[in-house]
PASE-213926 format. One record per residue: residue number from 1; residue in three letters; x negated, y negated, z negated of N, C-alpha, C in turn. Coordinates in Angstrom, 2 decimals. Atoms other than C-alpha are relative to their C-alpha. Layout:
<i=NUM; aa=ALA; nx=X; ny=Y; nz=Z; cax=X; cay=Y; caz=Z; cx=X; cy=Y; cz=Z>
...
// end
This chain:
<i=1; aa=UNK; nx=-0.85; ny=1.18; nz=0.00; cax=0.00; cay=0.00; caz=0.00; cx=-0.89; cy=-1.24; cz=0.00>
<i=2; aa=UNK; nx=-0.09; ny=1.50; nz=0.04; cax=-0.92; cay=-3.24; caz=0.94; cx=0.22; cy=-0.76; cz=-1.16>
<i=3; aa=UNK; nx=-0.67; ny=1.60; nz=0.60; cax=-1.21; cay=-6.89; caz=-1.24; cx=1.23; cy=-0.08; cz=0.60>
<i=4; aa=UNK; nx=-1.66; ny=0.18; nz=-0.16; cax=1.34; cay=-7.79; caz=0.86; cx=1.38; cy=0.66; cz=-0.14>
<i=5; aa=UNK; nx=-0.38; ny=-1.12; nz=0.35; cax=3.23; cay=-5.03; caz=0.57; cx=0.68; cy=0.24; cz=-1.55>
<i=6; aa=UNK; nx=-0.14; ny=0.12; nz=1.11; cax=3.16; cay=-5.68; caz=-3.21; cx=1.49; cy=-0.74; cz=-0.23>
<i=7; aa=UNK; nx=-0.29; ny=0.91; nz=0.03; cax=5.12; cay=-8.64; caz=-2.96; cx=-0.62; cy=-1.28; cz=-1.20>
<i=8; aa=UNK; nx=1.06; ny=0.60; nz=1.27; cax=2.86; cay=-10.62; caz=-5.53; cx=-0.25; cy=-1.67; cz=0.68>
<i=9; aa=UNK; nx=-0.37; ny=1.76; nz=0.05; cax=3.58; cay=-14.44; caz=-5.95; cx=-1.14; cy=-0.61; cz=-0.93>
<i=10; aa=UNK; nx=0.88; ny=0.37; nz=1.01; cax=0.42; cay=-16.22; caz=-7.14; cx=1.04; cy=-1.64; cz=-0.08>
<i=11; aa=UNK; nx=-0.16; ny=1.25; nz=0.30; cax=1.05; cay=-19.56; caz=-8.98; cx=-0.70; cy=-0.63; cz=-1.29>
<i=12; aa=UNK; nx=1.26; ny=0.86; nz=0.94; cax=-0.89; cay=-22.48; caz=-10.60; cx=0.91; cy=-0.48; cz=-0.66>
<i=13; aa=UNK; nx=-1.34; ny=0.28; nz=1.55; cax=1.11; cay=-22.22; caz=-13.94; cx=-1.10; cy=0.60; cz=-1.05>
<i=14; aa=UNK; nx=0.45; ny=-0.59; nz=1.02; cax=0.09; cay=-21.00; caz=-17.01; cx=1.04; cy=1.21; cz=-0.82>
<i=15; aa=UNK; nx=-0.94; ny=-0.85; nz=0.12; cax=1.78; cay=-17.71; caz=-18.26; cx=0.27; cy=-0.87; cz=-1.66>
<i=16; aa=UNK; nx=-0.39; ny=0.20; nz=1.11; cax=4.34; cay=-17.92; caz=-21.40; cx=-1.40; cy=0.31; cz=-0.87>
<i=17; aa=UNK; nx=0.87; ny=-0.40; nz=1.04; cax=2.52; cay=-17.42; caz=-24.97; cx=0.35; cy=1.63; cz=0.13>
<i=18; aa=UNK; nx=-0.35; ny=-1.18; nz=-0.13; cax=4.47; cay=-13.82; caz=-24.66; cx=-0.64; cy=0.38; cz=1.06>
<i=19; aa=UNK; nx=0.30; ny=-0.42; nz=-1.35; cax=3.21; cay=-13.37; caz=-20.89; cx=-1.50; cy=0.56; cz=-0.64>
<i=20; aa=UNK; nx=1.44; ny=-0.20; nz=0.33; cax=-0.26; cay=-13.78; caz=-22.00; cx=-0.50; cy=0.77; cz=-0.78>
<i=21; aa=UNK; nx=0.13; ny=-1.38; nz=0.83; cax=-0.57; cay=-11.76; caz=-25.24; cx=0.20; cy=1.29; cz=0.80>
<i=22; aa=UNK; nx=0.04; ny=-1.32; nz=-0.76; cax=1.01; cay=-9.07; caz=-23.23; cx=-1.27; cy=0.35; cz=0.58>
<i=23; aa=UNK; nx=1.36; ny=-0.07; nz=-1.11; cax=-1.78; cay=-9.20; caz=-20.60; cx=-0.99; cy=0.10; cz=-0.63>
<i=24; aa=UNK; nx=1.69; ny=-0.39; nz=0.78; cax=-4.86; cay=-9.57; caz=-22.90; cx=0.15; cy=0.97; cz=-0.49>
<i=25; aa=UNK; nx=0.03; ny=-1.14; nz=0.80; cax=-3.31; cay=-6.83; caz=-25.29; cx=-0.34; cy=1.41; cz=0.65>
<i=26; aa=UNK; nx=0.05; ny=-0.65; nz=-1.42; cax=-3.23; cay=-5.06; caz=-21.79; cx=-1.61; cy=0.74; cz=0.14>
<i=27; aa=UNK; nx=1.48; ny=0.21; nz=-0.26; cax=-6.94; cay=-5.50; caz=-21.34; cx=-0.79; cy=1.14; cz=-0.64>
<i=28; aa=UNK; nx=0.98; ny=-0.25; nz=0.46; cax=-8.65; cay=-3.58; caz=-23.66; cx=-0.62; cy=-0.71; cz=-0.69>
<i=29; aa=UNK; nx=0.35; ny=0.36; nz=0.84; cax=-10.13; cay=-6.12; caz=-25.22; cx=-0.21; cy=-0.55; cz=-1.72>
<i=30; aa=UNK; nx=-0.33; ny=1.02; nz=1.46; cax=-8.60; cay=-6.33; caz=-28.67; cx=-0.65; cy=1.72; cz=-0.70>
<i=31; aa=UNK; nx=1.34; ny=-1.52; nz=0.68; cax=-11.16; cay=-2.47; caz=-29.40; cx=-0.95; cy=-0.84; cz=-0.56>
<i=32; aa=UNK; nx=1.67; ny=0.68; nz=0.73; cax=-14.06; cay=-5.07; caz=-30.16; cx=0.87; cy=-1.01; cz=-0.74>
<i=33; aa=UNK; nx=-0.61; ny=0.59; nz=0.99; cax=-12.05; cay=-7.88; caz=-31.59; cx=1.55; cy=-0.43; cz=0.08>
<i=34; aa=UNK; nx=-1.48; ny=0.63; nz=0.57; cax=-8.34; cay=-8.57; caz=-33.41; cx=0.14; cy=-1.76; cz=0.39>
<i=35; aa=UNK; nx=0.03; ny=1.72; nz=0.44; cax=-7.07; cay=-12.08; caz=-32.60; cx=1.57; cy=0.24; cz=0.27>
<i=36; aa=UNK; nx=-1.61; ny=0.54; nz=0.27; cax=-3.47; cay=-13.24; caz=-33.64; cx=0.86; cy=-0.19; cz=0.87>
<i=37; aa=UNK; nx=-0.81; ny=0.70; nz=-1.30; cax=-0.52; cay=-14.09; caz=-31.09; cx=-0.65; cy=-1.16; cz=-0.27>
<i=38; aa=UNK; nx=-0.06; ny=1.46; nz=-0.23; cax=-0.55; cay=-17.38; caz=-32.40; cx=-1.75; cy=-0.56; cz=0.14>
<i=39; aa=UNK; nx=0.92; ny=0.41; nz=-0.40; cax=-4.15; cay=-17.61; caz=-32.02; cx=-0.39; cy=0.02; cz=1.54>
<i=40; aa=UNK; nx=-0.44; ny=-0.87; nz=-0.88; cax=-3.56; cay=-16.18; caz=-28.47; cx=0.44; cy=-1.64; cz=1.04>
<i=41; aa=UNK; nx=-0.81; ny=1.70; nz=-0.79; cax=-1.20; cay=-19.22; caz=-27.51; cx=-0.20; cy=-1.22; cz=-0.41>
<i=42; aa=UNK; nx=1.01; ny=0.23; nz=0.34; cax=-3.75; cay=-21.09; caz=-29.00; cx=-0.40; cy=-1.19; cz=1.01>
<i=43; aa=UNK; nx=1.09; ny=-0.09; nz=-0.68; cax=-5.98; cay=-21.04; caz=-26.28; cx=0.60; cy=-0.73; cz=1.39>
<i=44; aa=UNK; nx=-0.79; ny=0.24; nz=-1.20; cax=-3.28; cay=-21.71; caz=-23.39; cx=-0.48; cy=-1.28; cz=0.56>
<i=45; aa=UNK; nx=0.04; ny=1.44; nz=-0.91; cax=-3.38; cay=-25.60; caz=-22.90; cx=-1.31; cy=-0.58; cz=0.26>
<i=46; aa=UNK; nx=1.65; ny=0.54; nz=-0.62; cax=-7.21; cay=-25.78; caz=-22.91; cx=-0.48; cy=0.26; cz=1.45>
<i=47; aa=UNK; nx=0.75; ny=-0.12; nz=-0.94; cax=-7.05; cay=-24.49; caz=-19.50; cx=-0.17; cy=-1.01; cz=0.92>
<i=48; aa=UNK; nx=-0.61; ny=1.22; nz=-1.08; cax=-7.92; cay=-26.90; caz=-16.76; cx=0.69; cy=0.47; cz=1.39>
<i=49; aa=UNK; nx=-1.03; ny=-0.46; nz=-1.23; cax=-6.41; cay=-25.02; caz=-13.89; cx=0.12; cy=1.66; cz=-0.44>
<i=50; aa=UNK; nx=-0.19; ny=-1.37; nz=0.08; cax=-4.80; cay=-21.71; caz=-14.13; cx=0.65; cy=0.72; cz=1.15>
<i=51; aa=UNK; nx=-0.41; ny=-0.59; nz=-1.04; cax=-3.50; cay=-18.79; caz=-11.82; cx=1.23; cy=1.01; cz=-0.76>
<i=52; aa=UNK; nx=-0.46; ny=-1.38; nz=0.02; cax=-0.70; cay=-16.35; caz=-12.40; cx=0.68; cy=0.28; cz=1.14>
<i=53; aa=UNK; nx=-0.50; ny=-1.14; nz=-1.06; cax=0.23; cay=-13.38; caz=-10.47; cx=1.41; cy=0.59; cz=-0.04>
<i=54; aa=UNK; nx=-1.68; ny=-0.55; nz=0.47; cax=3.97; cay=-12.37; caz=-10.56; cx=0.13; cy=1.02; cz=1.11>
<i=55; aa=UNK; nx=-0.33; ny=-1.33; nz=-0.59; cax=5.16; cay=-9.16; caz=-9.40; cx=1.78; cy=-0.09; cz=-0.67>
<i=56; aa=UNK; nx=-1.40; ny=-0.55; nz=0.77; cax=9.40; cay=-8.86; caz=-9.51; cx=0.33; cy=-1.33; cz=-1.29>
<i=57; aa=UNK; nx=-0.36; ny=0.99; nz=1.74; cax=9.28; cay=-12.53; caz=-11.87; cx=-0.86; cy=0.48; cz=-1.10>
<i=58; aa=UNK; nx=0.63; ny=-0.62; nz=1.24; cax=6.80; cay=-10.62; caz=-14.24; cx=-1.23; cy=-0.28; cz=-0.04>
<i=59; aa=UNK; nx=1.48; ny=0.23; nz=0.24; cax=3.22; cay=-11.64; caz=-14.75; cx=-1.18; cy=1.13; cz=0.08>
<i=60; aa=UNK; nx=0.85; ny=-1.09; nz=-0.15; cax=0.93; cay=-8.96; caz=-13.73; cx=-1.70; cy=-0.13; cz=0.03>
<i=61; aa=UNK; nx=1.49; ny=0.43; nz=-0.05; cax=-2.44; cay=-10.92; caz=-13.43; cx=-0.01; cy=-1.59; cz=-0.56>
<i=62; aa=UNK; nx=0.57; ny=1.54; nz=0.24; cax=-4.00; cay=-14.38; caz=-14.75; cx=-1.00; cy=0.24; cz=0.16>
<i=63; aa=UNK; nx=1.74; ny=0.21; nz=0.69; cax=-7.24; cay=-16.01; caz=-14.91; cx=0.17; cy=-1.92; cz=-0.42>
<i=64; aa=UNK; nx=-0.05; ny=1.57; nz=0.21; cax=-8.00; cay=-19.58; caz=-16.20; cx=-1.26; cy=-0.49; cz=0.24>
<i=65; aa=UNK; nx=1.01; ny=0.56; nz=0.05; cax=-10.86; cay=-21.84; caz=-15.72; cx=-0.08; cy=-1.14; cz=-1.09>
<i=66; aa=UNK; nx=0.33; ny=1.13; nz=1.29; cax=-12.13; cay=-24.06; caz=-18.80; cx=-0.92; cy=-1.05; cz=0.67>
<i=67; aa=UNK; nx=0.50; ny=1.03; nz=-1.13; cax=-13.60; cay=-27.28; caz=-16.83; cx=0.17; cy=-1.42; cz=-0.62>
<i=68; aa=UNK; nx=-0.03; ny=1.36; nz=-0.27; cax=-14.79; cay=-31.02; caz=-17.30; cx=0.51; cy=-0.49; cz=0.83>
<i=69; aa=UNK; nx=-0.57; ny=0.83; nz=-1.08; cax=-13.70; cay=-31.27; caz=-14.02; cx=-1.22; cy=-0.59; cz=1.04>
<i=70; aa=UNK; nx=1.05; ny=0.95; nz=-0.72; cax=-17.17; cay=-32.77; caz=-12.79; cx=-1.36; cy=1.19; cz=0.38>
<i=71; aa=UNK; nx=1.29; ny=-1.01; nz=0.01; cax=-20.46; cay=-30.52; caz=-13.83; cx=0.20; cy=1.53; cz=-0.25>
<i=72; aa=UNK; nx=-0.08; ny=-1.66; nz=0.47; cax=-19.31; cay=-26.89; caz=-15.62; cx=1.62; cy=0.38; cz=0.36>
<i=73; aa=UNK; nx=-1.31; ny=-0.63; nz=0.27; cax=-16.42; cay=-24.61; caz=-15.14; cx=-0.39; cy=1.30; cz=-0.51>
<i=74; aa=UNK; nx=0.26; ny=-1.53; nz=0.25; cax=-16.12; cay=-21.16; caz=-17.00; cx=1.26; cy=0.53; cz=0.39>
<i=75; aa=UNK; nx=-0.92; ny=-0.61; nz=-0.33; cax=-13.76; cay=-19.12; caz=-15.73; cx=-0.04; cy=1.56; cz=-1.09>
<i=76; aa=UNK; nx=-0.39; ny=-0.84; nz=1.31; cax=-12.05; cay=-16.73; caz=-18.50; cx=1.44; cy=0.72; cz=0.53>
<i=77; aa=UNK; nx=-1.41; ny=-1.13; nz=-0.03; cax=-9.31; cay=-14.07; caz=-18.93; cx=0.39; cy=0.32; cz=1.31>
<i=78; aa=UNK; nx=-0.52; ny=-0.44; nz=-1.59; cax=-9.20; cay=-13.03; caz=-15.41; cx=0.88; cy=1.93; cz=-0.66>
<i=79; aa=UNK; nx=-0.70; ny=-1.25; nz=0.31; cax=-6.51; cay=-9.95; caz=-16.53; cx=0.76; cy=0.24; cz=1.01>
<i=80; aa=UNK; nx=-0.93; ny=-0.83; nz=-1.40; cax=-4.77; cay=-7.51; caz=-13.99; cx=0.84; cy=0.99; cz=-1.18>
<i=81; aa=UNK; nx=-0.51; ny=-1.07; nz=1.09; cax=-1.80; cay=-5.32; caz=-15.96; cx=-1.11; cy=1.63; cz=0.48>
<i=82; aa=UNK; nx=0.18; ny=-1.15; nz=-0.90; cax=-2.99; cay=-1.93; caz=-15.53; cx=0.33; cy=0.95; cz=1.10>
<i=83; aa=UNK; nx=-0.92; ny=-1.56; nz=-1.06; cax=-0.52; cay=-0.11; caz=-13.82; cx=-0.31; cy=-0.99; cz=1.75>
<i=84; aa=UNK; nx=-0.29; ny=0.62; nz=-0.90; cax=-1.20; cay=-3.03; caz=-11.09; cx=-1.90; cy=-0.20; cz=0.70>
<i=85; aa=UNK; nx=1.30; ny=0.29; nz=-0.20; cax=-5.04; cay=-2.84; caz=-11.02; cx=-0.75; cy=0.57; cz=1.30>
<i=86; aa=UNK; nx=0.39; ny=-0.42; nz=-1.22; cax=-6.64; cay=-2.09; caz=-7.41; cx=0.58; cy=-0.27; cz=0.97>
<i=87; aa=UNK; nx=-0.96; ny=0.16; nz=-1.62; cax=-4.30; cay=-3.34; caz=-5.03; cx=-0.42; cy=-1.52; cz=0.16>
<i=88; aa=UNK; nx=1.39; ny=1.30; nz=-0.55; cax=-7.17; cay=-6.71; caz=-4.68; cx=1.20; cy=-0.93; cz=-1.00>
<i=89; aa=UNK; nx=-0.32; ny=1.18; nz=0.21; cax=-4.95; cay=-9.02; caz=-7.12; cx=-1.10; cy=-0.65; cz=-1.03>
<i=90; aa=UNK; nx=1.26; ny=0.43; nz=1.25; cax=-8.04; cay=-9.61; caz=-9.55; cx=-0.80; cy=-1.14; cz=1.41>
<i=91; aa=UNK; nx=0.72; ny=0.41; nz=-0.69; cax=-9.96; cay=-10.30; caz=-6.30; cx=0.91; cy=-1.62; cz=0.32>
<i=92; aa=UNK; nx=-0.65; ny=1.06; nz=-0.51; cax=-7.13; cay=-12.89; caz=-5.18; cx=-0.13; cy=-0.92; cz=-1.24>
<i=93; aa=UNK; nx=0.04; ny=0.84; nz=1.29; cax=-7.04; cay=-14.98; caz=-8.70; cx=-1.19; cy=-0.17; cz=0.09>
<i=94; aa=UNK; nx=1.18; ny=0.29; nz=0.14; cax=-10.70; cay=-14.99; caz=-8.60; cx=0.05; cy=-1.22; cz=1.28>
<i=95; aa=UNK; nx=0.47; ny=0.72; nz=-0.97; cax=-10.78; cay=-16.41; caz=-4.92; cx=0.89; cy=-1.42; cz=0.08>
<i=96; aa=UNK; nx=-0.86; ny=1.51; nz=0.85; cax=-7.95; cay=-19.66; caz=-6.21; cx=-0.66; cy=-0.09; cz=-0.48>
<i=97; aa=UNK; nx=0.96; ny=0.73; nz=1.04; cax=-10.09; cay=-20.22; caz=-9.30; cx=-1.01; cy=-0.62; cz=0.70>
<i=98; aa=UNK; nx=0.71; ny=0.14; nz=-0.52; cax=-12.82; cay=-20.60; caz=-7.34; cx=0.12; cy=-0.93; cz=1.20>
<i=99; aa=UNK; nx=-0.75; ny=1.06; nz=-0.57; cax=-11.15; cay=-22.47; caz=-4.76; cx=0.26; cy=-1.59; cz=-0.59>
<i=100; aa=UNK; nx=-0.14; ny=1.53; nz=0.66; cax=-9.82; cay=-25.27; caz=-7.33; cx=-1.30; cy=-0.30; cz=0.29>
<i=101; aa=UNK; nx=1.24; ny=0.39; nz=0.25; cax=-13.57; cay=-25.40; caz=-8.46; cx=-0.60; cy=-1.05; cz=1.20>
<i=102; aa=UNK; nx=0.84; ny=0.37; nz=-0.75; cax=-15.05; cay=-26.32; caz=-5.18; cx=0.96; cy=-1.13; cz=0.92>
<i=103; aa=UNK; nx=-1.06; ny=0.72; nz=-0.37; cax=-11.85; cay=-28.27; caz=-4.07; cx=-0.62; cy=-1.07; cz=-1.18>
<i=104; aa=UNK; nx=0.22; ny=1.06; nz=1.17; cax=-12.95; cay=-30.36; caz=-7.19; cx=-1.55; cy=-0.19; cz=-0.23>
<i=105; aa=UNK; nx=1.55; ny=0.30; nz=0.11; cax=-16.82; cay=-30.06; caz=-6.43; cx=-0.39; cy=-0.35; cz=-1.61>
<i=106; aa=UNK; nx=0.90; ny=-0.37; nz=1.47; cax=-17.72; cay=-28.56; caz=-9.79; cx=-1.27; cy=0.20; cz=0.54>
<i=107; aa=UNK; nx=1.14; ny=-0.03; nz=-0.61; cax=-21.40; cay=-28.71; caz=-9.56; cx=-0.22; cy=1.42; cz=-0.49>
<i=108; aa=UNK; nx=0.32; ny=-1.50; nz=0.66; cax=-21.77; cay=-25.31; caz=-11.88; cx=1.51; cy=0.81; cz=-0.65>
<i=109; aa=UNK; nx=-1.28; ny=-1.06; nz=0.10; cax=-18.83; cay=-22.21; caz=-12.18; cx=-1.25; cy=1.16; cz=-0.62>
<i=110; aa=UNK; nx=0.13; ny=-1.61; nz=0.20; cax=-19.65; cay=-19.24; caz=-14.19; cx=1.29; cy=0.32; cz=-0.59>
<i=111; aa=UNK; nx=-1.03; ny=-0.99; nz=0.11; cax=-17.97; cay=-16.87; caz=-15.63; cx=-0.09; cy=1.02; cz=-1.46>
<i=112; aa=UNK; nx=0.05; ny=-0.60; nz=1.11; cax=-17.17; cay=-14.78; caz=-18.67; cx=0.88; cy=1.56; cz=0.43>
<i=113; aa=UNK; nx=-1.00; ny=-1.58; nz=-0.69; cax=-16.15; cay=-10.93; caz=-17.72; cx=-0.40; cy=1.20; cz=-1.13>
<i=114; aa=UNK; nx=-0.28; ny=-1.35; nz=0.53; cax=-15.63; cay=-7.53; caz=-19.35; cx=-1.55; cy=0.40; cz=-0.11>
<i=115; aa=UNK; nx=0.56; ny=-0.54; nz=0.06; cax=-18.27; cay=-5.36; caz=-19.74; cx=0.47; cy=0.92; cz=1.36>
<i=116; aa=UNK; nx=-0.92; ny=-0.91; nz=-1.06; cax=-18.46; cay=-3.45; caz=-16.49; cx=0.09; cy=-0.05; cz=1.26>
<i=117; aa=UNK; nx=-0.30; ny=-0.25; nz=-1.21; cax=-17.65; cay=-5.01; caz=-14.13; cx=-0.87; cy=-1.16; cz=0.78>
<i=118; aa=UNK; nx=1.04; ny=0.87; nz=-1.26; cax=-20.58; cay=-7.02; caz=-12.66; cx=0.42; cy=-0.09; cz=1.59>
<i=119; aa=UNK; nx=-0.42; ny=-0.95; nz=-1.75; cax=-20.02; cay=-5.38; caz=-9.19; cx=1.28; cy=-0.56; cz=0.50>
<i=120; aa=UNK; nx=-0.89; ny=0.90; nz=0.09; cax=-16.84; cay=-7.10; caz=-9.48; cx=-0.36; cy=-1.66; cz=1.01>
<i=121; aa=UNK; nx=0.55; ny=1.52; nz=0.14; cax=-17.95; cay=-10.43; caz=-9.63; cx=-1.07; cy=-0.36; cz=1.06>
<i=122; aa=UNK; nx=0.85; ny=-0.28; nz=-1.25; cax=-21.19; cay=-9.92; caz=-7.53; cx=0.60; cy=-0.05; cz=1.57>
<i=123; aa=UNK; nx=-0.66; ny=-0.04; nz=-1.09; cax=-18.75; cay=-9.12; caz=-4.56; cx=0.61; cy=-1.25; cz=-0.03>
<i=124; aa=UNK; nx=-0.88; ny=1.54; nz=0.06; cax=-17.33; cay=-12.23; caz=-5.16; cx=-1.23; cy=-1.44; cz=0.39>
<i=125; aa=UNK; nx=1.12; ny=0.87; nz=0.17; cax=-21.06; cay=-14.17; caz=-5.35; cx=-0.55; cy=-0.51; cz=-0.82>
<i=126; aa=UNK; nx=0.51; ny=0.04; nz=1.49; cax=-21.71; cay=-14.20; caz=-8.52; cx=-1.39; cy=0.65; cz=-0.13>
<i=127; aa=UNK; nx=1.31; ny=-0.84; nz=-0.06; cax=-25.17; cay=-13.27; caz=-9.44; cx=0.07; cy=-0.34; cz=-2.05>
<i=128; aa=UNK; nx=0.36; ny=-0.34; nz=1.68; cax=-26.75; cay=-12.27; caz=-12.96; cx=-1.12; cy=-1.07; cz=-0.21>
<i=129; aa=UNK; nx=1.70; ny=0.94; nz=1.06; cax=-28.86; cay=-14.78; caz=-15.14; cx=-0.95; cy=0.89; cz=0.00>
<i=130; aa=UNK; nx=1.40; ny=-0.68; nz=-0.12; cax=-32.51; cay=-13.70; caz=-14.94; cx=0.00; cy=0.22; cz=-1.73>
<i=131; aa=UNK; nx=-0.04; ny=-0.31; nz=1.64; cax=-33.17; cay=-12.38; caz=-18.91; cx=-0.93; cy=-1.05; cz=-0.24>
<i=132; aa=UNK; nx=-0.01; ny=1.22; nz=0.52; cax=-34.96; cay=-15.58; caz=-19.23; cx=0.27; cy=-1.40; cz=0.43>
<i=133; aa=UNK; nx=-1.25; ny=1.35; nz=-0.90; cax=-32.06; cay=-17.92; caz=-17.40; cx=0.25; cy=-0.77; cz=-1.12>
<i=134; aa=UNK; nx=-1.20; ny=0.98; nz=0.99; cax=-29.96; cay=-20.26; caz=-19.20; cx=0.59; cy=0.35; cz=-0.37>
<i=135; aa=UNK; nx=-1.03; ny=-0.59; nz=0.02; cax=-27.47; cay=-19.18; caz=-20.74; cx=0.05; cy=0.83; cz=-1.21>
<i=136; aa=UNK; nx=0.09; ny=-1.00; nz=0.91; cax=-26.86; cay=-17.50; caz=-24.34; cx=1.42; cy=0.06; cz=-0.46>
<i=137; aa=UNK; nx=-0.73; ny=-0.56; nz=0.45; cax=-24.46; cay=-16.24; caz=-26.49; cx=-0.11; cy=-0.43; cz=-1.84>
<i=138; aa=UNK; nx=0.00; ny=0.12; nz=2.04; cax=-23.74; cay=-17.39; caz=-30.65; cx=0.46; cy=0.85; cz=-0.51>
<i=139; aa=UNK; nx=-0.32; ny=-1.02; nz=0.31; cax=-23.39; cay=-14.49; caz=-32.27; cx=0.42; cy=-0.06; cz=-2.09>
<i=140; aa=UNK; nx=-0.56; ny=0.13; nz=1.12; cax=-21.71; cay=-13.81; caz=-35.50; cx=0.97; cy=-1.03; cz=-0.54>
<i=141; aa=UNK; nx=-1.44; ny=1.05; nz=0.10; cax=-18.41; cay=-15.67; caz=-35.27; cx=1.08; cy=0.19; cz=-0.64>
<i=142; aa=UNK; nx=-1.33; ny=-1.04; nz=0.30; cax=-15.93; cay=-12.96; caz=-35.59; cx=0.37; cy=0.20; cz=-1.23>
// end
Protein backbone atom coordinates (compact mmCIF):
# COMPACT_ATOMS: atom_id res chain seq x y z
CA UNK A 1 0.00 0.00 0.00
CA UNK A 2 0.92 3.24 -0.94
CA UNK A 3 1.21 6.89 1.24
CA UNK A 4 -1.34 7.79 -0.86
CA UNK A 5 -3.23 5.03 -0.57
CA UNK A 6 -3.16 5.68 3.21
CA UNK A 7 -5.12 8.64 2.96
CA UNK A 8 -2.86 10.62 5.53
CA UNK A 9 -3.58 14.44 5.95
CA UNK A 10 -0.42 16.22 7.14
CA UNK A 11 -1.05 19.56 8.98
CA UNK A 12 0.89 22.48 10.60
CA UNK A 13 -1.11 22.22 13.94
CA UNK A 14 -0.09 21.00 17.01
CA UNK A 15 -1.78 17.71 18.26
CA UNK A 16 -4.34 17.92 21.40
CA UNK A 17 -2.52 17.42 24.97
CA UNK A 18 -4.47 13.82 24.66
CA UNK A 19 -3.21 13.37 20.89
CA UNK A 20 0.26 13.78 22.00
CA UNK A 21 0.57 11.76 25.24
CA UNK A 22 -1.01 9.07 23.23
CA UNK A 23 1.78 9.20 20.60
CA UNK A 24 4.86 9.57 22.90
CA UNK A 25 3.31 6.83 25.29
CA UNK A 26 3.23 5.06 21.79
CA UNK A 27 6.94 5.50 21.34
CA UNK A 28 8.65 3.58 23.66
CA UNK A 29 10.13 6.12 25.22
CA UNK A 30 8.60 6.33 28.67
CA UNK A 31 11.16 2.47 29.40
CA UNK A 32 14.06 5.07 30.16
CA UNK A 33 12.05 7.88 31.59
CA UNK A 34 8.34 8.57 33.41
CA UNK A 35 7.07 12.08 32.60
CA UNK A 36 3.47 13.24 33.64
CA UNK A 37 0.52 14.09 31.09
CA UNK A 38 0.55 17.38 32.40
CA UNK A 39 4.15 17.61 32.02
CA UNK A 40 3.56 16.18 28.47
CA UNK A 41 1.20 19.22 27.51
CA UNK A 42 3.75 21.09 29.00
CA UNK A 43 5.98 21.04 26.28
CA UNK A 44 3.28 21.71 23.39
CA UNK A 45 3.38 25.60 22.90
CA UNK A 46 7.21 25.78 22.91
CA UNK A 47 7.05 24.49 19.50
CA UNK A 48 7.92 26.90 16.76
CA UNK A 49 6.41 25.02 13.89
CA UNK A 50 4.80 21.71 14.13
CA UNK A 51 3.50 18.79 11.82
CA UNK A 52 0.70 16.35 12.40
CA UNK A 53 -0.23 13.38 10.47
CA UNK A 54 -3.97 12.37 10.56
CA UNK A 55 -5.16 9.16 9.40
CA UNK A 56 -9.40 8.86 9.51
CA UNK A 57 -9.28 12.53 11.87
CA UNK A 58 -6.80 10.62 14.24
CA UNK A 59 -3.22 11.64 14.75
CA UNK A 60 -0.93 8.96 13.73
CA UNK A 61 2.44 10.92 13.43
CA UNK A 62 4.00 14.38 14.75
CA UNK A 63 7.24 16.01 14.91
CA UNK A 64 8.00 19.58 16.20
CA UNK A 65 10.86 21.84 15.72
CA UNK A 66 12.13 24.06 18.80
CA UNK A 67 13.60 27.28 16.83
CA UNK A 68 14.79 31.02 17.30
CA UNK A 69 13.70 31.27 14.02
CA UNK A 70 17.17 32.77 12.79
CA UNK A 71 20.46 30.52 13.83
CA UNK A 72 19.31 26.89 15.62
CA UNK A 73 16.42 24.61 15.14
CA UNK A 74 16.12 21.16 17.00
CA UNK A 75 13.76 19.12 15.73
CA UNK A 76 12.05 16.73 18.50
CA UNK A 77 9.31 14.07 18.93
CA UNK A 78 9.20 13.03 15.41
CA UNK A 79 6.51 9.95 16.53
CA UNK A 80 4.77 7.51 13.99
CA UNK A 81 1.80 5.32 15.96
CA UNK A 82 2.99 1.93 15.53
CA UNK A 83 0.52 0.11 13.82
CA UNK A 84 1.20 3.03 11.09
CA UNK A 85 5.04 2.84 11.02
CA UNK A 86 6.64 2.09 7.41
CA UNK A 87 4.30 3.34 5.03
CA UNK A 88 7.17 6.71 4.68
CA UNK A 89 4.95 9.02 7.12
CA UNK A 90 8.04 9.61 9.55
CA UNK A 91 9.96 10.30 6.30
CA UNK A 92 7.13 12.89 5.18
CA UNK A 93 7.04 14.98 8.70
CA UNK A 94 10.70 14.99 8.60
CA UNK A 95 10.78 16.41 4.92
CA UNK A 96 7.95 19.66 6.21
CA UNK A 97 10.09 20.22 9.30
CA UNK A 98 12.82 20.60 7.34
CA UNK A 99 11.15 22.47 4.76
CA UNK A 100 9.82 25.27 7.33
CA UNK A 101 13.57 25.40 8.46
CA UNK A 102 15.05 26.32 5.18
CA UNK A 103 11.85 28.27 4.07
CA UNK A 104 12.95 30.36 7.19
CA UNK A 105 16.82 30.06 6.43
CA UNK A 106 17.72 28.56 9.79
CA UNK A 107 21.40 28.71 9.56
CA UNK A 108 21.77 25.31 11.88
CA UNK A 109 18.83 22.21 12.18
CA UNK A 110 19.65 19.24 14.19
CA UNK A 111 17.97 16.87 15.63
CA UNK A 112 17.17 14.78 18.67
CA UNK A 113 16.15 10.93 17.72
CA UNK A 114 15.63 7.53 19.35
CA UNK A 115 18.27 5.36 19.74
CA UNK A 116 18.46 3.45 16.49
CA UNK A 117 17.65 5.01 14.13
CA UNK A 118 20.58 7.02 12.66
CA UNK A 119 20.02 5.38 9.19
CA UNK A 120 16.84 7.10 9.48
CA UNK A 121 17.95 10.43 9.63
CA UNK A 122 21.19 9.92 7.53
CA UNK A 123 18.75 9.12 4.56
CA UNK A 124 17.33 12.23 5.16
CA UNK A 125 21.06 14.17 5.35
CA UNK A 126 21.71 14.20 8.52
CA UNK A 127 25.17 13.27 9.44
CA UNK A 128 26.75 12.27 12.96
CA UNK A 129 28.86 14.78 15.14
CA UNK A 130 32.51 13.70 14.94
CA UNK A 131 33.17 12.38 18.91
CA UNK A 132 34.96 15.58 19.23
CA UNK A 133 32.06 17.92 17.40
CA UNK A 134 29.96 20.26 19.20
CA UNK A 135 27.47 19.18 20.74
CA UNK A 136 26.86 17.50 24.34
CA UNK A 137 24.46 16.24 26.49
CA UNK A 138 23.74 17.39 30.65
CA UNK A 139 23.39 14.49 32.27
CA UNK A 140 21.71 13.81 35.50
CA UNK A 141 18.41 15.67 35.27
CA UNK A 142 15.93 12.96 35.59
Amino acid sequence: MSIEDLGIEYRAELPTAAEFERLFRSSGWTEAVEVAADRLAATLPHAWYSICARHDGQVVGTGFVLSDGVLHALIVNVIVAPEMRGNGIGTEIMKRLIARCRESRVLQVQLFSARGKRGFYERLGFEARPDDGPGMELGGLS
